[in-house]
C-alpha positions as CSV (number, residue, x, y, z in Angstrom):
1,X,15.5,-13.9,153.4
2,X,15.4,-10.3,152.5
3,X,15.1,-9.3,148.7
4,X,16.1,-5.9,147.2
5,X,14.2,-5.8,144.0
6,X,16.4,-3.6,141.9
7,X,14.7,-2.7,138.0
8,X,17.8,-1.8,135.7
9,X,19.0,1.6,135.1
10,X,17.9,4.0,132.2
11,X,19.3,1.0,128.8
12,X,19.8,3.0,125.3
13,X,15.8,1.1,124.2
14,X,14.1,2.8,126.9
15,X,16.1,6.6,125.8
16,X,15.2,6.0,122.3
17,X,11.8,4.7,122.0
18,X,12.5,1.6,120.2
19,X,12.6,-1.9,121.1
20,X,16.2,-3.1,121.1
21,X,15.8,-6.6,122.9
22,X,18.2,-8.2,125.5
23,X,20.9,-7.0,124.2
24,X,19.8,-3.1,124.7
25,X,23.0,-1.3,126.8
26,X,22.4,1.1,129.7
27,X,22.6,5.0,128.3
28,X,24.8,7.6,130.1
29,X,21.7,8.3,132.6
30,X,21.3,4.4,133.2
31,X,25.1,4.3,134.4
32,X,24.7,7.2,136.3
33,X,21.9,6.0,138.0
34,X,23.5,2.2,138.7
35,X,26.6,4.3,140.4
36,X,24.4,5.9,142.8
37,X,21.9,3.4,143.3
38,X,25.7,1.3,144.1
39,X,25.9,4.1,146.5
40,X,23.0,3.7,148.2
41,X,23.7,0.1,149.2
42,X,27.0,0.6,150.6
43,X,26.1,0.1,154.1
44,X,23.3,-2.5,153.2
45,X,24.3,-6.0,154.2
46,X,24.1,-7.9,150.6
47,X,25.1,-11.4,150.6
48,X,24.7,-12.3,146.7
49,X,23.3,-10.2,143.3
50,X,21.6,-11.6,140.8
51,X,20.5,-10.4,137.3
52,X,18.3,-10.9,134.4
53,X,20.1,-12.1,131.1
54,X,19.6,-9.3,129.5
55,X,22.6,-6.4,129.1
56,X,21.3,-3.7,130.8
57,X,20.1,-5.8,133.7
58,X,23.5,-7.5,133.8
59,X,25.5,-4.0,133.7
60,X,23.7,-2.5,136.7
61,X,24.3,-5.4,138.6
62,X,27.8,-5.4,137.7
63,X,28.2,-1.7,138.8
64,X,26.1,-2.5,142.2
65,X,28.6,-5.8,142.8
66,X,31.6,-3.6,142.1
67,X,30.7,-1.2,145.3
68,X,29.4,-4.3,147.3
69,X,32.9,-6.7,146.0
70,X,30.3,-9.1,145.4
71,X,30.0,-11.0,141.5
72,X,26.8,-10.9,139.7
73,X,25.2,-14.1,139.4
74,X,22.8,-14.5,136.2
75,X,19.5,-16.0,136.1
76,X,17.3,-15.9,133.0
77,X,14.1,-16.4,134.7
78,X,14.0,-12.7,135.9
79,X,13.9,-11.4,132.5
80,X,11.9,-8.6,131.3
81,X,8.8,-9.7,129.4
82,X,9.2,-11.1,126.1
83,X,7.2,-9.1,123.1
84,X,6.7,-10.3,120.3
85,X,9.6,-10.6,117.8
86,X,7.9,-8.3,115.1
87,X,8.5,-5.4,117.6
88,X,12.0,-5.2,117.8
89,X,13.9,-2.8,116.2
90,X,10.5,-1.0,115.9
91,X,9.8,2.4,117.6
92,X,6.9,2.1,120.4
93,X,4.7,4.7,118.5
94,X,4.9,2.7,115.3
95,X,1.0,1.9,114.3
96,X,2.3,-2.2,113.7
97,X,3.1,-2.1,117.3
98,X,0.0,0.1,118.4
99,X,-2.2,-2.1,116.0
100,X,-0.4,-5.8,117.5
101,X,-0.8,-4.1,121.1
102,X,-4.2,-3.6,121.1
103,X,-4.7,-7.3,119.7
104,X,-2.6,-8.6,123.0
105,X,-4.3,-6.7,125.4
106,X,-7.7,-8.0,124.4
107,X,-6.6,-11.3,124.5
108,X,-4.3,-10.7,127.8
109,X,-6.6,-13.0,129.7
110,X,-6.8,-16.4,127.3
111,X,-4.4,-18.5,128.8
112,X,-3.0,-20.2,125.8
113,X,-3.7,-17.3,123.4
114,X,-0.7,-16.1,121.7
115,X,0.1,-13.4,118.7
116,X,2.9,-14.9,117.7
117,X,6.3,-15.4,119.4
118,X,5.4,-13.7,122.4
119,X,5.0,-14.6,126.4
120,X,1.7,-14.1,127.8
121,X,1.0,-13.1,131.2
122,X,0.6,-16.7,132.7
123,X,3.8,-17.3,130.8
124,X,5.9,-14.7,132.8
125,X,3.9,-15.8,135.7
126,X,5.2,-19.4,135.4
127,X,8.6,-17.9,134.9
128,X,8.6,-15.9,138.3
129,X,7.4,-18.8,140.0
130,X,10.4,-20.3,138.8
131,X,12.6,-18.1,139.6
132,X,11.3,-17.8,143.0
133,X,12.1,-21.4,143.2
134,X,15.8,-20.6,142.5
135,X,16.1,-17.8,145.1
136,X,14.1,-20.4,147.6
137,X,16.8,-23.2,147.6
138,X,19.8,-20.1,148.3
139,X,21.2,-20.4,151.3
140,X,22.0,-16.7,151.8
141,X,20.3,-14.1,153.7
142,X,20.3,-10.9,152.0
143,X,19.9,-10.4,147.5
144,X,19.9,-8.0,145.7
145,X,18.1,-8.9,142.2
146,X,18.1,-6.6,139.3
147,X,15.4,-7.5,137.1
148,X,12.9,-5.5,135.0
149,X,9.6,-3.5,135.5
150,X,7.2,-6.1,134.8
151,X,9.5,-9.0,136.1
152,X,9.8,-7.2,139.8
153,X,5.9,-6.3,139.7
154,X,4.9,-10.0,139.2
155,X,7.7,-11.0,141.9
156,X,5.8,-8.7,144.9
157,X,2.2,-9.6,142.9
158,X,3.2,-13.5,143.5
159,X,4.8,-12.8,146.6
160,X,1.7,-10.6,148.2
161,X,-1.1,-12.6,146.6
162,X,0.4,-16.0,145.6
C-alpha cells in the first residue's frame, strides 16, 4: 500500500494563535493551499481519502476528493493531539498555557501521568496504532490521509521504528 500523508491546510486556530478545537475551519490561505495541494495530485493514482474528524482536516480532504472525484472517508483515530480542555479558546502565548505546558512536558514521559483532560504521548501512540490497524484491513492500493502535524509524525515514527 502506498500512503500520502497529507497535514491539513492553514485552519483559522493556527492564523490566530488560539486554540479553537476540532471544530477550527481552514483560513483563506488553508483553502488556497488544499486547491493546489488538489492540484498536485491530479495525475497521482488515489484509490480512497481519508481524514481526521476534525473540520479543517475534513475540508482539505474534501477539496483533494473533489479534484480526485473520490469522497472523503472519516476516521477519528488520525486526529490531531488532544490538549487539555483548559487551553481552548486560549491564545498560545497566554502564561496558563505556558505555565500548564511546561508542567506536560516534564511529565511527557510518565505513562499514566496526566494534567487533566488531556492525551499523553503513549495515548496518541495507541491511537496511531489504531488507526494503522484500520488502514491495514483496506483493500485499496493507494490513500491519501489528511491528518495533523503530530498525528502524521507518529504515523512515519511507528511506521520507521515500530
Amino acid at each position: 500500500m502506498k500512503l500520502y500523508l497529507i497535514r491539513h491546510g492553514e485552519s483559522e486556530s493556527n492564523a490566530s494563535g488560539y486554540y479553537l478545537g476540532k471544530d477550527s475551519k481552514l483560513s483563506i490561505a488553508g483553502r488556497t493551499q488544499a486547491r493546489k495541494l488538489a492540484r498536485r495530485f491530479v495525475k497521482i493514482p488515489i484509490n480512497l481519502v481519508v481524514a481526521s474528524d476534525y473540520r479543517r482536516a475534513i475540508s482539505t480532504a474534501e477539496i483533494i476528493g473533489r479534484v480526485k472525484k473520490k469522497k472523503v472517508v472519516i476516521i477519528p483515530f488520525l486526529g490531531e493531539e488532544r490538549y487539555p480542555t483548559e487551553f481552548e479558546r486560549k491564545h498560545t502565548n497566554d502564561p496558563e498555557v505556558a505555565r500548564m505546558r511546561r508542567i506536560l512536558r516534564k511529565n511527557r514521559n510518565k505513562k499514566g501521568w496526566h494534567y487533566s483532560d488531556e492525551e499523553n504521548f503513549f495515548d496518541l501512540k495507541l491511537r496511531i496504532q489504531k488507526f494503522l490497524k484500520v488502514l491495514g484491513r483496506r483493500k485499496e492500493k493507494s490513500i491519501l490521509a489528511v491528518g495533523h502535524g503530530i498525528s502524521n509524525r507518529m504515523i512515519v515514527g511507528l511506521m520507521l521504528f515500530g
